[in-house]
N, C-alpha and C positions, 0 to 999 in steps of 0.2 A: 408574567411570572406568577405561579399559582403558592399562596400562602407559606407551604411547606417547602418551597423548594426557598422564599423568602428568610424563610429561617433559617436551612441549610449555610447559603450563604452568609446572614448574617452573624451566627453564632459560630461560623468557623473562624472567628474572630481567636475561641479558644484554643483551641487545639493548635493555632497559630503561633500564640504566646507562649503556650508550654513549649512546643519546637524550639522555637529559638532560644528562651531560655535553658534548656537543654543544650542545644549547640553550641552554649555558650560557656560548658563546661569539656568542650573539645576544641581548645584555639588553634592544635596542630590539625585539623581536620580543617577547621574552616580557611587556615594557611593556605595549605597545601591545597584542597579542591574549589573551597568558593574564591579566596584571594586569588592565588596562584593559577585557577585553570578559567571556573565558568566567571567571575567577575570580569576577567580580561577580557573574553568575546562581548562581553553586556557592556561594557565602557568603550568597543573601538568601535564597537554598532553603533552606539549613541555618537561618538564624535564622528562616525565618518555620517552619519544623517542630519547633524545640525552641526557640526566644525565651519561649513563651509557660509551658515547663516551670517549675514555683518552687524549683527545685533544679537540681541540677549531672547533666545527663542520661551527658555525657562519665564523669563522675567514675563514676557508676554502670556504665557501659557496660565502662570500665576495670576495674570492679569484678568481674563478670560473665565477663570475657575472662580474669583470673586464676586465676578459678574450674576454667573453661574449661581454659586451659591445664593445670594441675595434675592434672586428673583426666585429662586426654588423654594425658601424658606416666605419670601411671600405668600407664592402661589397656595404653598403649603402649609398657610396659616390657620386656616380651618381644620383641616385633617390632621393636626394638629391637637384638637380641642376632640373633633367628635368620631377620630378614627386612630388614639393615639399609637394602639399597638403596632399598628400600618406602619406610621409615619416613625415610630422608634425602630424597626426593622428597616425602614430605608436606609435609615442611617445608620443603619451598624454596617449594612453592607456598603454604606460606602467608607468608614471605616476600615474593614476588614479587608476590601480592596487595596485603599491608603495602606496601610499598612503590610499587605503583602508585598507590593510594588517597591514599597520603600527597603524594605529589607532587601528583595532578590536584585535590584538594580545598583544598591549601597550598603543599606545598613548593616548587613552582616560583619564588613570588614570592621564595627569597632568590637567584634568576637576576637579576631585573629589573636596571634602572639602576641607580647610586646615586642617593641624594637630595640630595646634592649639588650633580649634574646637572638634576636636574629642576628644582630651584631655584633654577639658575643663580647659585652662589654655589662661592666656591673651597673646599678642604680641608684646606687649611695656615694658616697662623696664624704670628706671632712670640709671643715670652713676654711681649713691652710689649704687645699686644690683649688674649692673654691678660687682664693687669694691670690695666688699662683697664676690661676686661667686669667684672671682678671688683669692682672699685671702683662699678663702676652696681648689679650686681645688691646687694651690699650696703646700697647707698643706699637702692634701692627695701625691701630684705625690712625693715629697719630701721625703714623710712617706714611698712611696714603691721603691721609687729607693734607699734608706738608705740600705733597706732590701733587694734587690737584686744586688746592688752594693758594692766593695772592698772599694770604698772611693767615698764620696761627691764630687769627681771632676772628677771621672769617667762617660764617657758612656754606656747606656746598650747595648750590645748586644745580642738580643735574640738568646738563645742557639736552635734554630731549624731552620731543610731544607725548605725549601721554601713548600713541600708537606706536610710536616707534620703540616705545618701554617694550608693549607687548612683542612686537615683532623681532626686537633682540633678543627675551625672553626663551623664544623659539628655541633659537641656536645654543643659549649660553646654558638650561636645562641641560640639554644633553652632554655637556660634561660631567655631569654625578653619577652618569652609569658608570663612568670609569673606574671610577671606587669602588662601586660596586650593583651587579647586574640588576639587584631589588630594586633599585632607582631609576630604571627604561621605563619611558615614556610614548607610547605611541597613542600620534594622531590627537595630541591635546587639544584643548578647545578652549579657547583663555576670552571672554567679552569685558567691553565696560559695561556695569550694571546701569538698568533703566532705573532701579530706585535706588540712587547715590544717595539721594537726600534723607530719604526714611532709614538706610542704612546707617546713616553718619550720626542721625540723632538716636537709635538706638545703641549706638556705641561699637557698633563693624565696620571692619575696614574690606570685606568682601564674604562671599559665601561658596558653595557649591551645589549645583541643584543636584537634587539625587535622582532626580528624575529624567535630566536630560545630561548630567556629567558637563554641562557648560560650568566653567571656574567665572565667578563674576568679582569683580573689581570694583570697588567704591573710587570711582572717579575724581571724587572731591579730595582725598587725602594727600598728605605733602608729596611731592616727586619724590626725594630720596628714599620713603615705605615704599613705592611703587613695585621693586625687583624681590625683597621679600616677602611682598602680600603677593604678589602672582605666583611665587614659586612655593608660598604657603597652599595657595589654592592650587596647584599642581599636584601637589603631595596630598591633597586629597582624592584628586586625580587617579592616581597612583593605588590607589586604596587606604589611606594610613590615616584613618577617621579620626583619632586620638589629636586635638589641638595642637596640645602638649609635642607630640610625635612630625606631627605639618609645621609647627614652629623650629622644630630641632631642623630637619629636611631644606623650611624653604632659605631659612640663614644657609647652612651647609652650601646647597646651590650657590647660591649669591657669592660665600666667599671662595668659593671654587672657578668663579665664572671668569674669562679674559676681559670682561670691561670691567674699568677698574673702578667706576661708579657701582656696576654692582654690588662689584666686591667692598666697597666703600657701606653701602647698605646694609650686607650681609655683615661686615665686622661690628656697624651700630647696633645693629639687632641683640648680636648676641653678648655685646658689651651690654646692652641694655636689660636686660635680660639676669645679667650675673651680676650688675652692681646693685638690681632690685633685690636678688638673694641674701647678697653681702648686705644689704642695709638691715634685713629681719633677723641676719646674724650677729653681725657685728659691726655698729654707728661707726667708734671709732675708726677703724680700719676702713669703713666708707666714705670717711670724709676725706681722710687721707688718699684714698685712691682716685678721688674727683678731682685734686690737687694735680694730677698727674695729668689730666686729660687738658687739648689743647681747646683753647674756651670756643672756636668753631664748633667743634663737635659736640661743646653744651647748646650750642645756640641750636645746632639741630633739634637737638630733643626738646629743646623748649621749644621748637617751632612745632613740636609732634604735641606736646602738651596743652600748647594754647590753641592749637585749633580743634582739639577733642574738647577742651575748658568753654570753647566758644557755642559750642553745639550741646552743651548741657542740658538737659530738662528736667521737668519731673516726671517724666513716663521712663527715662533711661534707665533706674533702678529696676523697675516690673520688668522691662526688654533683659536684661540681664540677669534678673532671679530666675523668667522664666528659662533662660539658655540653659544656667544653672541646675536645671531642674530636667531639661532635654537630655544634657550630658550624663546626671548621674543615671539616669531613667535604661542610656545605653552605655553602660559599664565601666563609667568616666567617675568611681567613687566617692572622688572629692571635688567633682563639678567644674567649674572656673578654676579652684586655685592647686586644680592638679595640673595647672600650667606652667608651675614652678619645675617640674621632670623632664621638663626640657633643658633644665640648665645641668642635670643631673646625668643627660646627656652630653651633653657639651664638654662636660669636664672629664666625664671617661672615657670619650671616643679622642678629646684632644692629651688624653695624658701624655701617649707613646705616639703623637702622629705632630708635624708641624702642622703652623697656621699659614 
């Protein structure tokens, strides 16, 4: 590759950026044609070329590319020093590669609509809905850990292998198309991730690779997260990059689904979820509502608590600033704690609908 055709490549790094931030100011466009039409072909291509892998293809391929990287930054430690202009055009095109790959394969969909919008349901909420959701989803998680617990002060333990999660998974997803058609799923591709353990100490419970649409699972996390972190990473799947939006999605699934474990998961979630709200709104009325819940289903959450407590570090802040810093980068504003829009979901899709 001769010098100028180097820079070609390398510096269409620009006109890359302005694109998409441009596109970004058209989410009914990127709905309708990237979401809706050409993302679909690029997601069924990838899972029907590695669906069928019994391991995490991404996770290897990441594996590979580090390898990659390291000996190339070697090799290329001299030219480096006495050829730098070279070796900062290598890496803008591989940059500028990265980054086009990553948009046309994924990153576009955190452009699209909100879901909000799609759903036609509002975004805002008062603390008495709030109150209100909270009082139902209690009801309900209460009603089915009665029913599949020995006693009110037990925890569940979902009676299944961590495979047999996924492969229930399969069947109980496709009940949320029934709601509604945005939520069709074909040809998902669900693995346990190869790095469970770097996952867990930077503070995830799964990812999505953008590059090959495998949804990866942190394997090490409690069974009863297991039906919402899969059907979290579905929903990104699906294209709904927005956390916030994968959080609303993969509860929904869950307490939609015929196993009643699921559905069990799927009520913790989003109980979890609205009692963290109600706490930054209002203490009292939080305590009060804890009061309600059957002590099983604290022992859950504390069993969610101390094994995230157990895994603690000091690099877990940086793993999280930088996410923080990923997300608002792609159109995620408030970063992390625009996680809370998920409950802002919950309470407007559950005003006029039961649980």
């Amino acid at each position: 590759m001769t010098i100028n055709q180097k820079r070609v490549f390398a510096f269409s790094i620009i006109p890359q950026y302005i694109i998409v931030k441009w596109l970004a100011n058209y989410p009914e466009f990127i709905e309708s044609y990237y979401t809706g039409y050409l993302y679909q072909w690029i997601s069924q291509l990838l899972h029907f070329i590695f669906g069928f892998v019994p391991f995490s293809f991404g996770d290897v391929l990441y594996t590979i590319a580090g390898v990659y990287l390291v000996r190339w930054i070697y090799l290329n430690r001299k030219k480096m020093i006495h050829s730098t202009m070279d070796w900062v055009l290598d890496v803008l095109i591989f940059i500028s590669l990265l980054y086009f790959t990553f948009h046309l394969f994924w990153g576009l969909n955190y452009y699209r609509m909100p879901l909000h919008d799609t759903l036609q349901i509002e975004h805002t909420y008062s603390t008495k809905s709030l109150e209100n959701l909270t009082k139902r989803l209690i009801k309900k998680a209460n009603n089915i850990h009665n029913t599949i617990s020995v006693s009110d002060t037990s925890k569940i333990v979902i009676p299944y292998s961590k495979s047999t999660l996924l492969t229930i998974s399969e069947d109980e997803f496709k009940n949320l198309k029934k709601i509604n058609n945005q939520f069709t799923l074909t040809y998902p591709s669900v693995k346990l991730s190869l790095f469970s353990l770097p996952l867990t100490y930077m503070g995830f419970s799964g990812y999505l690779n953008p590059f090959t649409n495998e949804a990866q699972i942190d394997h090490l996390i409690p069974l009863h997260k297991y039906p919402t972190t899969i059907f979290h990473e579905k929903a990104h799947q699906l294209g709904y990059a927005a956390e916030n939006e994968a959080n609303f999605i993969g509860s929904l699934a869950a307490i939609n689904s015929d196993d009643i474990y699921f559905k069990y998961s799927g009520y913790l979630f989003a109980l979890r979820h609205c009692l963290n709200e109600m706490f930054k709104r209002d203490k009292d009325v939080y305590q009060a509502l804890l009061k309600k819940i059957n002590l099983g289903i604290l022992k859950n959450f504390q069993e969610s608590h101390d094994f995230w407590k157990s895994y603690q570090n000091i690099l877990e802040p940086l793993f999280k600033a930088s996410y923080n810093s990923y997300l608002k980068v792609n159109n995620q504003e408030k970063g992390i704690e625009s996680y809370s829009y998920a409950v802002a979901l919950f309470v407007n899709y559950f005003d006029k609908k039961s649980l």
